[in-house]
N, C-alpha and C positions, 0 to 999 in steps of 0.2 A: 507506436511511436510515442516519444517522449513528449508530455507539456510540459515538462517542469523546468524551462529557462523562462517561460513567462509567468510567473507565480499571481500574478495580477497583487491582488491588495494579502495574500497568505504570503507566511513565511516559511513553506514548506521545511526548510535545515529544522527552525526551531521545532517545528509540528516532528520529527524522525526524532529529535534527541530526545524530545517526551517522555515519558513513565509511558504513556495514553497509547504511545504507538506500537509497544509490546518491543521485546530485547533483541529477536533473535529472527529473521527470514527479509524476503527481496522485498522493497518499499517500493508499498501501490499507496493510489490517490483512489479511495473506495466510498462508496455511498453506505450508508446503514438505512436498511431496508425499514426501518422503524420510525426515525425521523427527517431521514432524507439529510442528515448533514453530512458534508464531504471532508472526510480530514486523512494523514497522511497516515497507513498500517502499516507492519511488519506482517509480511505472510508467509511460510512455510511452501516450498513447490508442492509439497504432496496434498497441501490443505487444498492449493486450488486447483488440483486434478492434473499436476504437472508431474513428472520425472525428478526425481530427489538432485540427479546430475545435471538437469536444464541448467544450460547457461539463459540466468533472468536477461542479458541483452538483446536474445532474442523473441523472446516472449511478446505477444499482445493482449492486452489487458481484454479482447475480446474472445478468446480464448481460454479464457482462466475459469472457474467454476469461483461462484459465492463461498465466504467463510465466515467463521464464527469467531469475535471478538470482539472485547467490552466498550459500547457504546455509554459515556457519560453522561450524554446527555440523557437518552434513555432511561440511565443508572441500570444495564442489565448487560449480558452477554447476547450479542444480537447477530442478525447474520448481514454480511456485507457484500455490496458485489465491486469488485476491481472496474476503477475506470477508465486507468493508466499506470502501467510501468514504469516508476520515476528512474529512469537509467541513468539523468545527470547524479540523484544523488547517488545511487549506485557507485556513479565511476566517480565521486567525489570520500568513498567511504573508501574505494580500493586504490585509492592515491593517484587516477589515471588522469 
């Protein structure tokens, strides 16, 4: 299930338009296993052990497997784990 109508003090939309959050799969709220910061990725299904055809509205962020994508803060390509399937922005990208 979705957090992402309570964003608390993030600005999750900004955090998806990023460079940082990679161009192209379903937007998770993921931890980097390196430093522990939480920001908002683009994942591929297949990167996180999903069906290419999944529909991401059904998906739970506890069922997805860790992926690899570049932590900043870090400064390296690190591995992350999903912590939620932001499905608002989801359905805010497919106009619903």
């Amino acid at each position: 299930m979705s957090t992402d109508a309570d964003p608390g003090d993030r600005d999750r939309a900004a955090e998806l338009e990023s460079a940082a959050a990679g161009q192209v799969g379903i937007p998770v709220d993921a931890i980097c296993v390196g430093c522990g910061q939480i920001r908002v990725k683009r994942a591929d299904p297949d990167e996180i052990g999903q069906e290419s055809t999944v529909d991401p509205m059904d998906l739970e962020a506890e069922n997805c497997a860790s992926f690899k994508h570049v932590c900043h803060r870090c400064g390296s390509t690190t591995w992350w784990n999903p912590v939620v399937i932001l499905t608002g922005l989801l359905e805010r990208e497919r106009g619903e």
